[in-house]
N, C-alpha and C positions, 0 to 999 in steps of 0.2 A: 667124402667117403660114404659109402652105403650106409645104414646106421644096420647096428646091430653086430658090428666086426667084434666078435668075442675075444679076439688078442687086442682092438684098438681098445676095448672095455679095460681090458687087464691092465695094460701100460699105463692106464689114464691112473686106475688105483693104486698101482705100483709108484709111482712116479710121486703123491703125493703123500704118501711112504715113508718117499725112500732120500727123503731132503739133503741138500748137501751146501753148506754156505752158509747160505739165507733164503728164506722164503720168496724170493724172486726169481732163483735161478732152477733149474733142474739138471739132471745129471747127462752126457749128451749119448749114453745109451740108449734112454728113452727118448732124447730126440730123435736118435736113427732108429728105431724098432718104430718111433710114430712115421717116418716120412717112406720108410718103405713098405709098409703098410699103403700107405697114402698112392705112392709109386707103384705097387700091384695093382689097386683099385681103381684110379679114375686115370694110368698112366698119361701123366702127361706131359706137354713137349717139351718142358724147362721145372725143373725143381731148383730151390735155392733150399741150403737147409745150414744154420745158423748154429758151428757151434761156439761155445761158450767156454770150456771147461780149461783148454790152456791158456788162456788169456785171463782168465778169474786167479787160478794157481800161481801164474808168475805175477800178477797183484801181489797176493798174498807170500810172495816169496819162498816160494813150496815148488822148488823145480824139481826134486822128487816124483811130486807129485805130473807137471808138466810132461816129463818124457811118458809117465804112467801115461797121461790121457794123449798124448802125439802116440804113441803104442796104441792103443786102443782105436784111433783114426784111423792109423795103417789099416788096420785090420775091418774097421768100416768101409773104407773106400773101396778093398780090395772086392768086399761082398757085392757092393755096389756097381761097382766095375763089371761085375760079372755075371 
């Protein structure tokens, strides 16, 4: 990515923030606001982007929480999508 992306700046500060777990994991808000970012910038022909967040919550037995972050997907993908 170019350096100097003043939203990729932000999310990096945001993100170490804004912790949720444990200090390994991050929220996967900030992983989609980093990889479309990423995907504007050097667009290229294959993205993999890795989330984490319903599979952490049904660990931890918090499927409250799961449908929250499958909600939240929806609604990344669809941005994605389009």
């Amino acid at each position: 990515m170019p350096a100097g992306n003043p939203r990729v700046a932000e999310l990096n500060k945001l993100q170490v923030q804004a912790r949720y777990m444990d200090d390994s994991a991050r929220h996967d808000a900030f992983t989609f606001g980093l990889a479309m970012e990423y995907l504007k910038s050097v667009q290229p022909r294959v993205l993999f982007i890795a989330f984490d967040e319903t599979d952490d919550w049904a660990h931890a037995r918090r499927y409250d929480q799961v449908l929250r972050s499958i909600q939240f997907l929806d609604g990344a993908l669809r941005e994605l999508w389009t």
